[in-house]
PDB file of N, CA, C and O in Angstrom:
ATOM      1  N   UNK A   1      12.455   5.138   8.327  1.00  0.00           N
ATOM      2  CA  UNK A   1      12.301   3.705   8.568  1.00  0.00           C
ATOM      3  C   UNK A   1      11.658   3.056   7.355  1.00  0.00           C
ATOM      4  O   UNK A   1      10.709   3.379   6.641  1.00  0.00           O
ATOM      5  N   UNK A   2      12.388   2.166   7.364  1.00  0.00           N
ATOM      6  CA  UNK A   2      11.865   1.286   5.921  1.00  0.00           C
ATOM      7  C   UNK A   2      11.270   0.101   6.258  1.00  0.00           C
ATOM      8  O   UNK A   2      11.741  -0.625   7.133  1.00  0.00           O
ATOM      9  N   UNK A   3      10.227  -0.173   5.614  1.00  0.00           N
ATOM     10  CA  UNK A   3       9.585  -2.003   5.515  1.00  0.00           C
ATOM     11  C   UNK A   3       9.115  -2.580   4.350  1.00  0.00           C
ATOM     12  O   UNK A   3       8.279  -1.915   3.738  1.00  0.00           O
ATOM     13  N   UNK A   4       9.477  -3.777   3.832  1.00  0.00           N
ATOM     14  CA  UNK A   4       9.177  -4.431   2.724  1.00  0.00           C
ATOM     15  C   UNK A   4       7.647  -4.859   3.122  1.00  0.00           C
ATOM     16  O   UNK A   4       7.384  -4.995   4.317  1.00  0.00           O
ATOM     17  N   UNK A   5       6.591  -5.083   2.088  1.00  0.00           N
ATOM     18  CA  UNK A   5       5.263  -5.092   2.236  1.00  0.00           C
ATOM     19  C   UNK A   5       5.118  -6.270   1.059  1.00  0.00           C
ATOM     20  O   UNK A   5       5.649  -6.117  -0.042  1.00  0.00           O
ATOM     21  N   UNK A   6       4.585  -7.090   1.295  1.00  0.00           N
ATOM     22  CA  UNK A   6       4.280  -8.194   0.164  1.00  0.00           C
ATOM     23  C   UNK A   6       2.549  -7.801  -0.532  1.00  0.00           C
ATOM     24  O   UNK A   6       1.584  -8.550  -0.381  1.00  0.00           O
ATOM     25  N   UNK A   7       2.527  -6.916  -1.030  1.00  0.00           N
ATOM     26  CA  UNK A   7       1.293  -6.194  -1.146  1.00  0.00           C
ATOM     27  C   UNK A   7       0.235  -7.339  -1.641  1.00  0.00           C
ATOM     28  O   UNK A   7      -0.950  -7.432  -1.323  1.00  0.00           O
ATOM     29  N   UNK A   8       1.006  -8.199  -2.523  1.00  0.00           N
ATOM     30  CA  UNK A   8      -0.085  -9.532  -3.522  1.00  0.00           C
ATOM     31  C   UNK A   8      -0.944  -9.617  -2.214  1.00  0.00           C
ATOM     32  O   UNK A   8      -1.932 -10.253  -2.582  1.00  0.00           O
ATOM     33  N   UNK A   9      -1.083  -9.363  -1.070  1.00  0.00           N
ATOM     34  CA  UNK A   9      -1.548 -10.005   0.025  1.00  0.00           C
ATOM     35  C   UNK A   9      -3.066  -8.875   0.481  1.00  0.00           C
ATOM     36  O   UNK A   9      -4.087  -9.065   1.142  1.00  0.00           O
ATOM     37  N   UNK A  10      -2.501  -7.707  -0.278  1.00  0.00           N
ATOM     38  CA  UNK A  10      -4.016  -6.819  -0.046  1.00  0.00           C
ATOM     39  C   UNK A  10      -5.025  -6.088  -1.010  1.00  0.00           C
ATOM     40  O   UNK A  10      -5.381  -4.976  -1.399  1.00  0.00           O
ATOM     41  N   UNK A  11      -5.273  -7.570  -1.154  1.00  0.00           N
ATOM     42  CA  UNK A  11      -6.498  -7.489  -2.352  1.00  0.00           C
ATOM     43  C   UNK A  11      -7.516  -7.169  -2.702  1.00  0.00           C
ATOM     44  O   UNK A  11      -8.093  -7.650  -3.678  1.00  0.00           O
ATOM     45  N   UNK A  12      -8.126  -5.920  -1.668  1.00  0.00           N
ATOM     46  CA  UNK A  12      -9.785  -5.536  -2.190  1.00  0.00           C
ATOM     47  C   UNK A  12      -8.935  -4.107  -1.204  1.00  0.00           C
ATOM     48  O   UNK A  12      -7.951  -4.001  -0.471  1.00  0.00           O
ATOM     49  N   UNK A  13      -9.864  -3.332  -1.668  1.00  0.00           N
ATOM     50  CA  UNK A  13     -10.277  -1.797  -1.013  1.00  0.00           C
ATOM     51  C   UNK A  13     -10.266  -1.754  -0.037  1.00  0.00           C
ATOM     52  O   UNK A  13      -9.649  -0.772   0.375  1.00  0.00           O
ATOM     53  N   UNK A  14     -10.976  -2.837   1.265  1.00  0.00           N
ATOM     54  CA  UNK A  14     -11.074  -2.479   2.870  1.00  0.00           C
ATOM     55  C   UNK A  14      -9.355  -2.826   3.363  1.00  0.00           C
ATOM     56  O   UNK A  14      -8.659  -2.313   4.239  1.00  0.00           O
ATOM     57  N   UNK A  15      -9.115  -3.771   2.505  1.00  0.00           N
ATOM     58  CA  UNK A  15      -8.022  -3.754   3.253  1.00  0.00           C
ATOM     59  C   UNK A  15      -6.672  -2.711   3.026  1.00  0.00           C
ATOM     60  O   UNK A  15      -5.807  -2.382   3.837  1.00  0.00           O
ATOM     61  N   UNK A  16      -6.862  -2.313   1.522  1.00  0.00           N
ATOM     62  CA  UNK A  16      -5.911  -1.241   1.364  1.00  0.00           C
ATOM     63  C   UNK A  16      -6.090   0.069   1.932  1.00  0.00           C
ATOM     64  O   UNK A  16      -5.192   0.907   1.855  1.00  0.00           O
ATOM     65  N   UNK A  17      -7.640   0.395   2.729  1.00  0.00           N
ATOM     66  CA  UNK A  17      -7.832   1.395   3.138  1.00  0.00           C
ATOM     67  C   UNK A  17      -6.932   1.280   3.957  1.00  0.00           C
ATOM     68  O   UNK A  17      -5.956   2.030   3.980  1.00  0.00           O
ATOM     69  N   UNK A  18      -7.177   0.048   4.982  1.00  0.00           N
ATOM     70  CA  UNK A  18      -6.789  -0.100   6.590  1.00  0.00           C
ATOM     71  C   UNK A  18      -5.111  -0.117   6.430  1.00  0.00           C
ATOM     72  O   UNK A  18      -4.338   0.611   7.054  1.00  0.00           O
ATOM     73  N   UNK A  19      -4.736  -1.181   5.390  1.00  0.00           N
ATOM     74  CA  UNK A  19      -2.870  -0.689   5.425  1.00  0.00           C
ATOM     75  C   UNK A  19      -2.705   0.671   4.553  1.00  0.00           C
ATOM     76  O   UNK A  19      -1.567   0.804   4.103  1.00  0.00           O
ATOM     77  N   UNK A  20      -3.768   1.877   4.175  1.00  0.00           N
ATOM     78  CA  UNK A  20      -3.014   2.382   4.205  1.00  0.00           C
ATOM     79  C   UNK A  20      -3.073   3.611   5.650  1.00  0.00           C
ATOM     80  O   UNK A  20      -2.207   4.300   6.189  1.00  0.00           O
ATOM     81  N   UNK A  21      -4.149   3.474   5.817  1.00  0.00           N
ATOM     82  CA  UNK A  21      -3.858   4.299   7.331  1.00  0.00           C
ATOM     83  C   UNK A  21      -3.001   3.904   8.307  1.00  0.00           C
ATOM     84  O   UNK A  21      -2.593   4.612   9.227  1.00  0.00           O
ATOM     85  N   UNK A  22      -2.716   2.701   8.087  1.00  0.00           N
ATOM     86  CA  UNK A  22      -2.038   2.414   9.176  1.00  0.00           C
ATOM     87  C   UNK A  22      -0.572   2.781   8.972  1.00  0.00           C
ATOM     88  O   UNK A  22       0.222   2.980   9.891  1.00  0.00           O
ATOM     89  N   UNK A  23      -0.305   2.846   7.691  1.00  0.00           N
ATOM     90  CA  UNK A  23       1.258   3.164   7.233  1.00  0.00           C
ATOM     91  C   UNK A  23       1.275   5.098   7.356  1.00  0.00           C
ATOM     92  O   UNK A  23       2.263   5.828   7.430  1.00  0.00           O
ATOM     93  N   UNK A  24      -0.069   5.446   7.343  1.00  0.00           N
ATOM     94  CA  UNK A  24      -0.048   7.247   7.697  1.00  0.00           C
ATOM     95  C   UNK A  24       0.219   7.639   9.219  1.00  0.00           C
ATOM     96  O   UNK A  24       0.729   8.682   9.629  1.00  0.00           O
ATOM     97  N   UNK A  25      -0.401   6.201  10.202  1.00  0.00           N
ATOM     98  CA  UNK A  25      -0.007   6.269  11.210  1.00  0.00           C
ATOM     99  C   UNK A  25       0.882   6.391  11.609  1.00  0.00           C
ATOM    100  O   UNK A  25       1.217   7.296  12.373  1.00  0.00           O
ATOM    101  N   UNK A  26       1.730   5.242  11.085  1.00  0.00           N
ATOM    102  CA  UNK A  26       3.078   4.848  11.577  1.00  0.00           C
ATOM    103  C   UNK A  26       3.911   6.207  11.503  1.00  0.00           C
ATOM    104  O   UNK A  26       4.297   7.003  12.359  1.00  0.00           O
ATOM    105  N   UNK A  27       4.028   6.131  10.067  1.00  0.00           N
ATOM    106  CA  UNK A  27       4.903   6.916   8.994  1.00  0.00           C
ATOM    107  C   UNK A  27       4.513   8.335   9.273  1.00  0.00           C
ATOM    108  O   UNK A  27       5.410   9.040   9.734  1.00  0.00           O
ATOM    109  N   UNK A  28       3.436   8.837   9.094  1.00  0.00           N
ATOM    110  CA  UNK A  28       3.053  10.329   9.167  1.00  0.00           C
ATOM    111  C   UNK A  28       2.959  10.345   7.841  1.00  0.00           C
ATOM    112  O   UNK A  28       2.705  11.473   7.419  1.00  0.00           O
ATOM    113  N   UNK A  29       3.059   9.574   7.068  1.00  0.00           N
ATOM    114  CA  UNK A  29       2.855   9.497   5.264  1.00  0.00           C
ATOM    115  C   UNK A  29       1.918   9.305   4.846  1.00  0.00           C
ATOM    116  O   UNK A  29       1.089   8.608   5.431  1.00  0.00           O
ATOM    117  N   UNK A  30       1.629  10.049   3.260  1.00  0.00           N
ATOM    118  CA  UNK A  30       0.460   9.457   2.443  1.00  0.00           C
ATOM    119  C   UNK A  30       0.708   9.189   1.209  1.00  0.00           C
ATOM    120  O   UNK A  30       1.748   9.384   0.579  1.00  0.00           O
ATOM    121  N   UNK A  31      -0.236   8.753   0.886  1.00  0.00           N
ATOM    122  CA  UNK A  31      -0.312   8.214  -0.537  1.00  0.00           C
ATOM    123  C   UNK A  31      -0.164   9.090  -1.473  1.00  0.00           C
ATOM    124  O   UNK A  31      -1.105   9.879  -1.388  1.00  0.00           O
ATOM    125  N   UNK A  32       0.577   9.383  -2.383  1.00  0.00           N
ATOM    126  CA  UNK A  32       0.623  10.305  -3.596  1.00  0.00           C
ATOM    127  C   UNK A  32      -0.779  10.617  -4.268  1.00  0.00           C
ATOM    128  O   UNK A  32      -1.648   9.811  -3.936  1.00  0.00           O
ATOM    129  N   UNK A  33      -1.080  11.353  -4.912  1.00  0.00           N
ATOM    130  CA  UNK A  33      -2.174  12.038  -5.170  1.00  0.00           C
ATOM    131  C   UNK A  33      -2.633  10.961  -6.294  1.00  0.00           C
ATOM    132  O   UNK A  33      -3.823  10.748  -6.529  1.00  0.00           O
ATOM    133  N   UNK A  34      -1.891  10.501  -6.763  1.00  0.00           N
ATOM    134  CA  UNK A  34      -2.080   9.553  -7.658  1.00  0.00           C
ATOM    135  C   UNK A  34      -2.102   8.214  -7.652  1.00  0.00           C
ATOM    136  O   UNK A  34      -2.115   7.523  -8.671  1.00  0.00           O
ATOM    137  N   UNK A  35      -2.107   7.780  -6.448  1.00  0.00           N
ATOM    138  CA  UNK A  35      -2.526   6.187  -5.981  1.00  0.00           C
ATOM    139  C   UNK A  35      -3.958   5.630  -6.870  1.00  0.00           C
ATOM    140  O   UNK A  35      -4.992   6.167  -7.267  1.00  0.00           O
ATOM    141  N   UNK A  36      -3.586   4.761  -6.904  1.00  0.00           N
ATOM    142  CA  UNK A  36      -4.677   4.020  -7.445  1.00  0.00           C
ATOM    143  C   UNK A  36      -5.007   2.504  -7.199  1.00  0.00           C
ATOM    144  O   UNK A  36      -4.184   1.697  -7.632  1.00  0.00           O
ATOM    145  N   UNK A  37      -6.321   1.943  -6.433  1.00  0.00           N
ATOM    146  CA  UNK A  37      -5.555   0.483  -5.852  1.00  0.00           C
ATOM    147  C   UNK A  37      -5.827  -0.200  -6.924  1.00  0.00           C
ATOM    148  O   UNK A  37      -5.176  -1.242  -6.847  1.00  0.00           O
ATOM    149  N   UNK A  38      -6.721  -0.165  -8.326  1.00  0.00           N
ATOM    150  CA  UNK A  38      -6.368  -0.870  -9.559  1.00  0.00           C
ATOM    151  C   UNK A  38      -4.854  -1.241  -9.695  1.00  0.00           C
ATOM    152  O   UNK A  38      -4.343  -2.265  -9.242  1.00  0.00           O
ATOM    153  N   UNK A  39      -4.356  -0.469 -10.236  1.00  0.00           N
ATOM    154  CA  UNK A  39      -2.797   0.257 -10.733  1.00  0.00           C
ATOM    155  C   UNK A  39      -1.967  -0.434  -9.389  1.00  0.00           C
ATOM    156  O   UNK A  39      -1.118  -1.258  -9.732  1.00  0.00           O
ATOM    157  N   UNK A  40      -2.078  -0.244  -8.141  1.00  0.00           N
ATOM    158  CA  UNK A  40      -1.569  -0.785  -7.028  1.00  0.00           C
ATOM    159  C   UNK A  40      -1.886  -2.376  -7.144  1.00  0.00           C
ATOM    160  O   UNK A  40      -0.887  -3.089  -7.050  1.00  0.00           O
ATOM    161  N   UNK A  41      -2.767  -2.843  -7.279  1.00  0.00           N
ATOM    162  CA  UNK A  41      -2.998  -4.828  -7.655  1.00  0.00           C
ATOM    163  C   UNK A  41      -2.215  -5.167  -8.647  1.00  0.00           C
ATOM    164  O   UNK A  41      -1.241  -5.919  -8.665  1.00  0.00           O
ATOM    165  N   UNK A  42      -2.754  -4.510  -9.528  1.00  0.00           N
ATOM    166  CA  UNK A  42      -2.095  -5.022 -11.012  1.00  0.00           C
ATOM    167  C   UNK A  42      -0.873  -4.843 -11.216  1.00  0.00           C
ATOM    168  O   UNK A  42      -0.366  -5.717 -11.920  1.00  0.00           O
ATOM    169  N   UNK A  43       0.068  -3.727 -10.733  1.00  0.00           N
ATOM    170  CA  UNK A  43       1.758  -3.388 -11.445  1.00  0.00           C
ATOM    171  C   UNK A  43       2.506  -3.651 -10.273  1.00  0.00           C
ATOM    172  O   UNK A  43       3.721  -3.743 -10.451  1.00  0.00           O
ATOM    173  N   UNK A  44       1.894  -3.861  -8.598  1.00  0.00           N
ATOM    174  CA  UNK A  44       2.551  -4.531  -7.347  1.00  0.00           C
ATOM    175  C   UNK A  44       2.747  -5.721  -7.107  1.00  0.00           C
ATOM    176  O   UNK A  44       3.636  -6.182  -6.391  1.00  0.00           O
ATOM    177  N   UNK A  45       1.438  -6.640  -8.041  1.00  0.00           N
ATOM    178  CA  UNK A  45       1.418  -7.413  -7.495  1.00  0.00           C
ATOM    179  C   UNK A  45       2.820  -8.601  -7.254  1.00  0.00           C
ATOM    180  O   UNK A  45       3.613  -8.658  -8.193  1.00  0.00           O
ATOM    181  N   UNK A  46       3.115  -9.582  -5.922  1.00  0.00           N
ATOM    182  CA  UNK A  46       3.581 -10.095  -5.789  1.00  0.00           C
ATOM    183  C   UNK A  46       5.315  -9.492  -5.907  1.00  0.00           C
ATOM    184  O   UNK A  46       6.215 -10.271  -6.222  1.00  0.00           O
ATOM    185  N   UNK A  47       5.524  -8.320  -5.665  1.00  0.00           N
ATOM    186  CA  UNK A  47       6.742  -7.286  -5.869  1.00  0.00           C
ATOM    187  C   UNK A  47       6.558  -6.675  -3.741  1.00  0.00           C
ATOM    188  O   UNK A  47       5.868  -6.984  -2.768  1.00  0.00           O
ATOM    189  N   UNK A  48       7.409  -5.943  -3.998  1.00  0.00           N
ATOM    190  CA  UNK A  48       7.582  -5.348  -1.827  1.00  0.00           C
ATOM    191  C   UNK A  48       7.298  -3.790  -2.528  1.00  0.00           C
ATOM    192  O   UNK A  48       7.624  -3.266  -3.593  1.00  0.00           O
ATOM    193  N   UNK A  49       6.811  -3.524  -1.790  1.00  0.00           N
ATOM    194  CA  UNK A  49       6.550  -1.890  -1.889  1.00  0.00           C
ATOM    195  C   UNK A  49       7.421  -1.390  -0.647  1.00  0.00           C
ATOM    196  O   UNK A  49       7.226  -1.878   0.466  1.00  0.00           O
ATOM    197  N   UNK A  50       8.231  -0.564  -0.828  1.00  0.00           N
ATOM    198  CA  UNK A  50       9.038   0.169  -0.109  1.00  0.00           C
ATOM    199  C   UNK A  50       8.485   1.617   0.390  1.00  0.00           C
ATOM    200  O   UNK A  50       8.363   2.708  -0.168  1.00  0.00           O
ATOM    201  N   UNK A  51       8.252   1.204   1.490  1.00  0.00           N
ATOM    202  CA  UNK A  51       7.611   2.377   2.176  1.00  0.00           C
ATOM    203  C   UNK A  51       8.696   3.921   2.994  1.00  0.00           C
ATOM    204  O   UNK A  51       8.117   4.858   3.544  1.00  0.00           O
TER     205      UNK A  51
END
């Protein structure tokens, strides 16, 4: 299952914690070992992250 995510929209740490558990929920997925929410603001921003 796929969903477009307008990420420009999750801009500090609490909230990227919370979408991202919630997408481990959903999904049973995680974040690559190499996530970074710097790197995630700055090169996402205002782009869909395809989950």
């Amino acid at each position: 299952k796929f969903q477009k995510i307008l990420v420009g929209d999750i801009n500090d740490v609490e909230q990227r914690a919370v979408y991202q558990n919630e997408v481990d929920y959903m999904y049973g997925m995680q974040w690559p070992s190499s996530y970074d929410g710097f790197f995630f603001r700055d090169h996402k921003k205002n782009e869909t992250w395809c989950i």
